[in-house]
C-alpha positions in Angstrom: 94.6 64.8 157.7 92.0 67.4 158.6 88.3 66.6 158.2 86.1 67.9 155.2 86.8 71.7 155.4 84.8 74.3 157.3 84.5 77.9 157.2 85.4 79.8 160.9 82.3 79.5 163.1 81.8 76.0 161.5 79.7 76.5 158.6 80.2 74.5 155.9 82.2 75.4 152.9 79.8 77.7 150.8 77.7 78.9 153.3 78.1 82.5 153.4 78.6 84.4 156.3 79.5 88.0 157.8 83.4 86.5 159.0 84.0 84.9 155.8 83.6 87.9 153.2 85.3 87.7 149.9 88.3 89.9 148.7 87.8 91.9 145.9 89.3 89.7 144.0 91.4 86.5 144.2 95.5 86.4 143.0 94.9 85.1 139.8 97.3 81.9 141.1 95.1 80.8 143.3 92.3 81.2 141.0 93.8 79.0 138.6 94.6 76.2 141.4 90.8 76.3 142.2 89.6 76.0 138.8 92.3 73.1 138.3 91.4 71.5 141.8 87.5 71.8 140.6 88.3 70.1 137.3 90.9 67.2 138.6 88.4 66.2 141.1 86.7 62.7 140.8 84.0 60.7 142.8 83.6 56.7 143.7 86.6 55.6 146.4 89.3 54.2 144.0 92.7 55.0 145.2 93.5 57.4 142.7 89.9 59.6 143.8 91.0 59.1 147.2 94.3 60.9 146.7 93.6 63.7 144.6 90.9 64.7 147.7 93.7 64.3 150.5 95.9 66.8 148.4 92.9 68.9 147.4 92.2 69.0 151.6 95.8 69.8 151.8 95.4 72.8 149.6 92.3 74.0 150.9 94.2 73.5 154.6 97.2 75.1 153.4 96.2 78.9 153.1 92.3 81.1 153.8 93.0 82.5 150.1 92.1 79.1 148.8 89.2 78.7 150.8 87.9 81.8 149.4 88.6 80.8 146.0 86.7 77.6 146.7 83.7 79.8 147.7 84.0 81.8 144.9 83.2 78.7 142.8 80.5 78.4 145.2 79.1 81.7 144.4 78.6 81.1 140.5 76.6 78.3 141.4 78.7 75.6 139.5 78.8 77.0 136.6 82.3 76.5 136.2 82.7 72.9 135.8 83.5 71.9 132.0 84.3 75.7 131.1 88.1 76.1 130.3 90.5 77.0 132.6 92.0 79.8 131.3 88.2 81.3 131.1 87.5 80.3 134.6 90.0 81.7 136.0 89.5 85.1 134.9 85.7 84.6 136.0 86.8 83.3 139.4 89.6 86.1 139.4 87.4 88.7 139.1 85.2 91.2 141.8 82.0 89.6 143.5 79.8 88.6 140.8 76.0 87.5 140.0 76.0 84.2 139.0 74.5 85.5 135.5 77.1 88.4 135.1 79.5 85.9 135.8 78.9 83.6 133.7 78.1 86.2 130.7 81.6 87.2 131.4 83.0 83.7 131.1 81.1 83.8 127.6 82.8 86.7 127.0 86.3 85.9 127.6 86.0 82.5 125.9 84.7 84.1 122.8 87.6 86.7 122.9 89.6 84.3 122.7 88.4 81.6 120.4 87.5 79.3 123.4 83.7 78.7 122.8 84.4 75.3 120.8 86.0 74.2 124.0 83.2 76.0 125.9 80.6 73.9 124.2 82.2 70.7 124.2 80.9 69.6 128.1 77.4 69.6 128.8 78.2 71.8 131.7 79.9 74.1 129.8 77.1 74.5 127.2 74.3 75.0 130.0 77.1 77.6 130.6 76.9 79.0 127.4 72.5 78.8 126.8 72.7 81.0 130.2 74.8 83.6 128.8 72.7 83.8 125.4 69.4 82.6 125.6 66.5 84.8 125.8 65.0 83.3 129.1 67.3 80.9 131.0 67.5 78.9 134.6 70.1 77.9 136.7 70.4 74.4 138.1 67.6 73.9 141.0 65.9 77.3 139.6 62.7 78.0 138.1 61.4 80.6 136.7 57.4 81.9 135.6 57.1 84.2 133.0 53.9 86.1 131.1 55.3 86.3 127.4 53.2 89.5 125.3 50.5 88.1 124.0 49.7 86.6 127.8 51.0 83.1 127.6 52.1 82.1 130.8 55.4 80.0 130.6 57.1 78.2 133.5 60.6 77.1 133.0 62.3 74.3 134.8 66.0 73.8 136.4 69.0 74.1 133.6 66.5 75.2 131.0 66.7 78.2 128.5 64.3 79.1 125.4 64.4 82.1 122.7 61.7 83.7 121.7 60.2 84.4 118.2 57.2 86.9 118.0 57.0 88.3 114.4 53.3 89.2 112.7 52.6 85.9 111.4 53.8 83.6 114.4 54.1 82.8 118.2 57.3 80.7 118.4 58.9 79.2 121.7 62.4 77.9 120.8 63.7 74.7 123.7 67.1 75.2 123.2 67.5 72.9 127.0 65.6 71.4 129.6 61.8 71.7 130.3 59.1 74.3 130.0 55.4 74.2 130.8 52.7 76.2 128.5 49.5 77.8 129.2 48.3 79.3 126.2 46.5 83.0 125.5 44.8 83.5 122.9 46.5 85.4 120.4 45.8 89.8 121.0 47.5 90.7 117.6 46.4 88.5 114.9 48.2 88.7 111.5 47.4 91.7 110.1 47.8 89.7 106.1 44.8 86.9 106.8 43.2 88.3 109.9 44.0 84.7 111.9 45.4 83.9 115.2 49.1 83.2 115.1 49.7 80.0 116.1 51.6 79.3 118.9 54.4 76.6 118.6 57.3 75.2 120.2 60.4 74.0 118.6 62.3 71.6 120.3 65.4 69.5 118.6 63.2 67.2 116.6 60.0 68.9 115.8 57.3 71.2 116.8 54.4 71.4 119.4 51.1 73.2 118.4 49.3 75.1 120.8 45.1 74.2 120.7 44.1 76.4 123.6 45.9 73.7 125.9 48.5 73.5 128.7 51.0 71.5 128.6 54.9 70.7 129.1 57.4 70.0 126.6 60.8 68.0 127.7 63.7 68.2 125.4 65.9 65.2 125.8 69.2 64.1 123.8 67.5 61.7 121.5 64.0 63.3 121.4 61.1 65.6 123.0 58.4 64.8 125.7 55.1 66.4 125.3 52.4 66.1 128.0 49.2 67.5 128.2 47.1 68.6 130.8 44.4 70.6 129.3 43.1 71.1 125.6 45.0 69.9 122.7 48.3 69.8 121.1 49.7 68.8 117.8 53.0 67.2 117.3 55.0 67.8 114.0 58.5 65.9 112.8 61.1 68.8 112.0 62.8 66.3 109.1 59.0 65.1 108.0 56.8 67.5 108.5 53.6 65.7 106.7 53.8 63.6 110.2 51.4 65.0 112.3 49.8 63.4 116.0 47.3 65.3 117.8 47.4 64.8 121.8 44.4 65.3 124.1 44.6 66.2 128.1 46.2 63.3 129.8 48.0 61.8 127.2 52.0 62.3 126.0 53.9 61.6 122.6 57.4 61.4 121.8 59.1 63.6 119.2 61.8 61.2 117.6 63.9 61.7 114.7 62.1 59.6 112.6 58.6 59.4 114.0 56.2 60.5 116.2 54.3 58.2 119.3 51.4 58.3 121.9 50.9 56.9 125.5 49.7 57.9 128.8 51.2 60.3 131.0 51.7 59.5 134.8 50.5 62.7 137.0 53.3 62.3 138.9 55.6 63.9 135.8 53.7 66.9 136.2 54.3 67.3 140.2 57.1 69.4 139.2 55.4 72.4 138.4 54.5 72.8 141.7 57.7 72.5 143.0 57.8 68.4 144.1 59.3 65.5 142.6 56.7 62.1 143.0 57.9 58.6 143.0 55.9 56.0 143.3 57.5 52.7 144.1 60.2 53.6 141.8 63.9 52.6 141.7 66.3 54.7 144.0 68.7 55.1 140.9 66.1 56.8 138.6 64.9 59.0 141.7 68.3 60.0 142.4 69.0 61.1 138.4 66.4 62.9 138.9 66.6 64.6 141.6 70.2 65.6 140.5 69.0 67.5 137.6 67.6 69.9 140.6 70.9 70.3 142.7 74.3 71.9 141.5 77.3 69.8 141.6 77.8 66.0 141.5 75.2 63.7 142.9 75.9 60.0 142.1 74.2 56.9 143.5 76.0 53.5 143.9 74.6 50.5 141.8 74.1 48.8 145.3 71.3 51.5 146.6 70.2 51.9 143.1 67.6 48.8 143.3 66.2 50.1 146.4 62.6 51.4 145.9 61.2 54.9 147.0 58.0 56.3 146.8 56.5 59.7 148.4 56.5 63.3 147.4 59.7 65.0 148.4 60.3 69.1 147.7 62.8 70.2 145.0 63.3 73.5 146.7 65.3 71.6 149.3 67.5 68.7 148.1 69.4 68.5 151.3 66.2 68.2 153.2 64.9 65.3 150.5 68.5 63.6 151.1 67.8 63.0 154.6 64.3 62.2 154.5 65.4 59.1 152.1 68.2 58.1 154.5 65.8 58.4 157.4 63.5 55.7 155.5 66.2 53.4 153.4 69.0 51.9 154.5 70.8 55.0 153.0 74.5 56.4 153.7 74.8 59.9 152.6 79.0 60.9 152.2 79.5 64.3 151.2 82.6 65.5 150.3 81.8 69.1 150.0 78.2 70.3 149.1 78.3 70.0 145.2 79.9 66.1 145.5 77.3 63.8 147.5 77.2 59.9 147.0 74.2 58.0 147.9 75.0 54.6 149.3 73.8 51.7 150.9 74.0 51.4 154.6 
C-alpha cells in the first residue's frame, strides 16, 4: 500500500503548485467519488476506519483525476463536509472557484432543488449555508475587521457570520454563529422622531447585548451566549423575559441562558484571540485542542489518553500546523495525519 498521498514534486495533498494545476473542471464521476470518499471517511484506528482509508489511498493511487478532485475539496476550504452529495458534486464539478462563489453556488443548487433541509441538518453544512447568506461571514481559521456606518468597529472570529439591522430608530448586530468583538461609536444619525442615540445591540440566540460606550465580545454557543467586557458597560437582556436585565462592567462576563441571566469574572486569556493567539494556562490538552480546532478546517481530534496532559503558553492561530508542533516538541505528543484536514493528537 502506498504512503499518505503526495502531489508530484512531493508536496502534500492541497498544497498548490504550478505542476499540479486544476482542469477546468472535473468528470462529474469522479466528482461524486470524492464527495462520497469525503463523506465515508472516519477517524480513530478501528478496523473498519482503517479499511475505508486503504481503499480511499487506493482510489486516490488509482488515477491523477482523483487527486485533482481531492484538491478541489481542498480549494473550497472544507466546506463540503455535511453538504449533500448530489449538491457537492455539482460544486466540486464545476470551473476553479472562490471558496465564497462556491459555496453560494452550493446554496444555490440545494435550494433548486429542495435540498436546503438536508443542507441544514449538519453543522458543517449550516456554517455552509450562514456563508452563503449572511450579511458578513468567516471561514474556518479566518477573521475578518469591519467599520459598520455609523463607525463601530467589529471584528469577527473563525466560522462566524452576523446580519445587520440599521433602520432610523436602531443599531442592531444579529449573531447568527460564532464570535464577534464590539467597539462602539457613538451613534452619527440619531432618530430623527426623539432626537436620541440609537442604541446599539446585539441579538444572539437567547437575548440581547446593549452597547454603553463599551468594548466587548459576544460568544454565541448552543445552549447560551458569552458576553465579556473589556471597556465601559454592557447590558444583558433575556429574549423570552425581557424584564431580566444585568448590567456588566470592564472585566467581568455574564451568561445569556434561556431562562436567566449570570455574572462572573472573565480570564484575559479569552480575549487573546483578538489578537490573533490562543492562551492556555495550565489547562487540559483536550480543551486546548477543541479549541484550537474551531481555528483549523477539517477534523482535528485528541485521544482521551493525551487529553489529561496540561499545556500552557501562547501559541498563534494563524498557524495551526506551527502550534501542532510546538505542543509535540514540549508533550509527549504523537501527531498522525492522514491528510491535512484529518490530524489526531496522541500520546507518545
Amino acid at each position: 500500500m502506498a504512503g499518505p498521498h503526495k502531489l508530484p514534486g512531493g508536496m502534500p495533498l492541497g498544497a498548490p503548485t504550478a505542476a499540479t494545476a486544476m482542469p477546468s473542471a472535473i468528470p462529474p464521476a469522479v466528482a461524486q467519488a470524492a464527495v462520497r470518499w469525503l463523506l465515508d471517511l472516519e477517524p480513530g484506528d478501528s478496523s473498519t476506519a482503517r479499511r475505508k482509508r486503504q481503499q480511499w489511498q487506493s482510489w486516490l493511487d488509482a488515477d491523477p483525476l482523483h487527486a485533482q478532485a481531492w484538491q478541489r475539496i481542498a480549494q473550497v476550504d472544507g466546506q463540503l463536509r455535511g453538504v449533500p452529495t448530489a449538491v457537492a458534486v455539482q460544486t466540486l464539478a464545476s470551473p476553479a472557484l472562490s471558496r465564497r462563489h462556491a459555496v453560494r453556488l452550493a446554496v444555490m443548487i440545494a435550494a433548486g432543488a429542495g435540498g436546503l433541509l438536508a443542507l441544514g441538518q449538519s453543522p458543517l453544512g449550516q456554517q455552509a449555508w450562514l456563508s452563503a447568506s449572511a450579511d458578513l461571514s468567516t471561514a474556518t481559521g479566518e477573521q475578518q475587521r469591519t467599520v459598520l456606518p455609523d463607525g463601530t468597529r467589529l471584528l469577527l472570529n473563525t466560522a462566524s457570520a452576523v446580519d445587520l439591522r440599521y433602520s432610523s430608530s436602531e443599531r442592531l448586530i444579529v449573531l447568527r454563529a460564532g464570535e464577534i468583538q464590539i467597539e462602539s461609536a457613538a451613534d452619527p444619525s440619531p432618530d430623527p422622531a426623539t432626537g436620541q442615540a440609537r442604541p446599539l445591540r446585539v441579538r444572539s440566540s437567547q437575548g440581547w447585548a446593549r452597547a454603553i460606550g463599551t468594548r466587548f465580545t459576544v460568544r454565541q454557543y448552543a445552549d447560551d451566549t458569552l458576553v465579556q467586557v473589556q471597556d465601559g458597560q454592557v447590558e444583558l437582556q433575556l429574549r423570552n423575559d425581557m424584564s431580566q436585565t444585568l448590567r456588566l462592567a470592564a472585566g467581568e462576563q455574564g451568561r445569556i441562558a434561556a431562562q436567566q441571566l449570570k455574572r462572573d469574572a472573565a480570564p484575559a486569556a479569552d480575549q487573546a484571540w483578538t489578537q490573533g493567539m490562543l492562551v492556555a494556562d495550565d489547562q487540559p490538552l483536550g480543551d486546548f485542542i477543541a479549541e484550537l480546532a474551531r481555528y483549523r478546517p477539517g477534523h482535528l481530534h485528541c485521544t482521551p489518553e493525551a487529553a489529561a496532559l496540561r499545556v500552557s503558553g501562547s501559541y498563534p492561530l494563524g498557524d495551526t500546523d506551527r502550534v501542532l508542533a510546538a505542543l509535540a516538541n514540549t508533550l509527549p505528543l504523537r501527531i498522525s495525519s492522514r491528510t491535512r484536514w484529518w490530524v489526531t493528537v496522541d500520546k507518545s
